[in-house]
N, C-alpha and C positions, 0 to 999 in steps of 0.2 A: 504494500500500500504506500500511497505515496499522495503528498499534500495536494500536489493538483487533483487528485482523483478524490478528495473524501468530497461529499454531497447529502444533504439532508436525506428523509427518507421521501419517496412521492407522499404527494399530500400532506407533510405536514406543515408547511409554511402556504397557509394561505394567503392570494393574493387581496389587497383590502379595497371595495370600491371607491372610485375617485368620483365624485358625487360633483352633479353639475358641471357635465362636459361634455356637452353636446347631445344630441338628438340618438347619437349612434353607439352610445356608450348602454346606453339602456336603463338608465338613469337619471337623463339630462333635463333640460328645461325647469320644473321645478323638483328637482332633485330630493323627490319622496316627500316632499312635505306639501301634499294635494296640493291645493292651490289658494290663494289669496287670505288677505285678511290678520289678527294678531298670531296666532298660532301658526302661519307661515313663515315668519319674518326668527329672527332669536332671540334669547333674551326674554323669554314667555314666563310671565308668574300668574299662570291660572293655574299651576297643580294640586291646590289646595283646596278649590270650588266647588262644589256638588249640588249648583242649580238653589241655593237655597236652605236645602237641609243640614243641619247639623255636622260641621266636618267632624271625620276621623279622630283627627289630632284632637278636636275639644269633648268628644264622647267618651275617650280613654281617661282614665286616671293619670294623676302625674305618680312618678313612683323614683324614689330616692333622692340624691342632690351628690353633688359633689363638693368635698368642706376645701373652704377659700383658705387659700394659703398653705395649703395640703406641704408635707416635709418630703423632700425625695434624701431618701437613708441609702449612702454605699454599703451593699450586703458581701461581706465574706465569708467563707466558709473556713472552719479550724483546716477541711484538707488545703484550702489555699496557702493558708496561713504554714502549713508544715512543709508544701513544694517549694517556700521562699524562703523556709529557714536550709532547708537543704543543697536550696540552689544556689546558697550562699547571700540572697540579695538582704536578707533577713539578718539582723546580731539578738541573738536570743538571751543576751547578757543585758540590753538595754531597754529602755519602758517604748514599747512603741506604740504609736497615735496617729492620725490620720496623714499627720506633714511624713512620717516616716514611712508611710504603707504607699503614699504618692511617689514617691522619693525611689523606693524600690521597685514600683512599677509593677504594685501587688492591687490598686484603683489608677486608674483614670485620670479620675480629679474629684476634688472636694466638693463635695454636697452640704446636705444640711448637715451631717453626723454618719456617723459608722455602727451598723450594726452587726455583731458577731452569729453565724449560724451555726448551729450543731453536725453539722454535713462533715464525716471524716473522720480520721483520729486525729491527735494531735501526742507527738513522742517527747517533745521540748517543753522545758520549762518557762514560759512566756510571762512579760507583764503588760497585760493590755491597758489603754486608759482607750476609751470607747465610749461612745452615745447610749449601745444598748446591746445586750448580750441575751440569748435565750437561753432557756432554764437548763437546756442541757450544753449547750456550747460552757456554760458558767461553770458546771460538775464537770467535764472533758479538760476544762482548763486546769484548775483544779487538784483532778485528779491528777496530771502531768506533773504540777506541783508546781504548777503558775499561778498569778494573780487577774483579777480584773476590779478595775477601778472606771466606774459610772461616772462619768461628766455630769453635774450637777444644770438641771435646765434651770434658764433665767426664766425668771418670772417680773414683767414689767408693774411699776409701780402702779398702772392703773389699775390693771387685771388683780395685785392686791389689795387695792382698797375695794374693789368691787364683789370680791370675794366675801371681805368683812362687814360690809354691808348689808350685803345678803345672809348672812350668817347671824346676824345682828336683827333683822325681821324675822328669820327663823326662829328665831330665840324669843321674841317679841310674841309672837303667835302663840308660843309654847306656853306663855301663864295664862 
């Protein structure tokens, strides 16, 4: 076999129609979109219309939401975490955190926080400082005879007077 010679198989690269060109095309003139009026032209917003009756979209329930400001967490896993202690890019002698997991080319790049997954062993004794670790990635580490140490989340001063506020009517209500 040889490079000039390789070729799809028949039929599977279909050819695409070229839409309004000509008479002879079999396609042409108004190029499948009948004829005249809004719905011929593009840029049509009648999909929504139903003559009157009650559309689709307003007869269905709304159902969930998506929360504003939502956190994107880099996820690893303890096997990542033990391919980088092994590959060398990892010092399993020192505390390592997100600048360090960057650094070694074990994320991407920094997000909101790092969270640790239970996915793997892990043979090294590590000290994590992390956003958030799962209940068994925590017992895995651990058990290795590493540590993990939680980043303590900021809590903005308004969020706690709002808090103690609320807690303060609760308490109000309660005599």
């Amino acid at each position: 076999m040889r490079l000039n010679e390789i070729k799809d198989n028949p039929g599977a690269a279909k050819k695409r129609v070229r839409v309004g060109r000509g008479i002879g095309s079999g396609c042409g003139k108004t190029g499948g979109r009948g004829v005249k009026g809004q719905k011929s032209r593009n840029g049509v917003a009648l999909g929504g219309f139903e003559g009157g009756q009650m559309p689709l979209y307003r007869r269905l329930p709304k159902r969930g939401f998506s929360k504003w400001r939502r956190k994107a967490f880099n996820e690893v896993s303890l096997a990542r975490l033990q391919e980088a202690v092994d590959a060398g890019k990892l010092d399993a002698g020192q505390e390592i955190d997100v600048a360090r997991l960057v650094e070694a080319g074990v994320l991407r790049r920094r997000l909101d926080g790092v969270r640790v997954l239970g996915v793997g062993e892990l043979k090294v004794a590590l000290k994590l400082k992390v956003d958030h670790a799962t209940g068994s990635a925590k017992a895995a580490i651990e058990k290795a005879g590493g540590s993990v140490s939680i980043n303590e989340k900021r809590v903005l001063e308004a969020d706690e007077a709002k808090r103690a506020k609320t807690a303060a009517k609760k308490a109000e209500k309660e005599k």
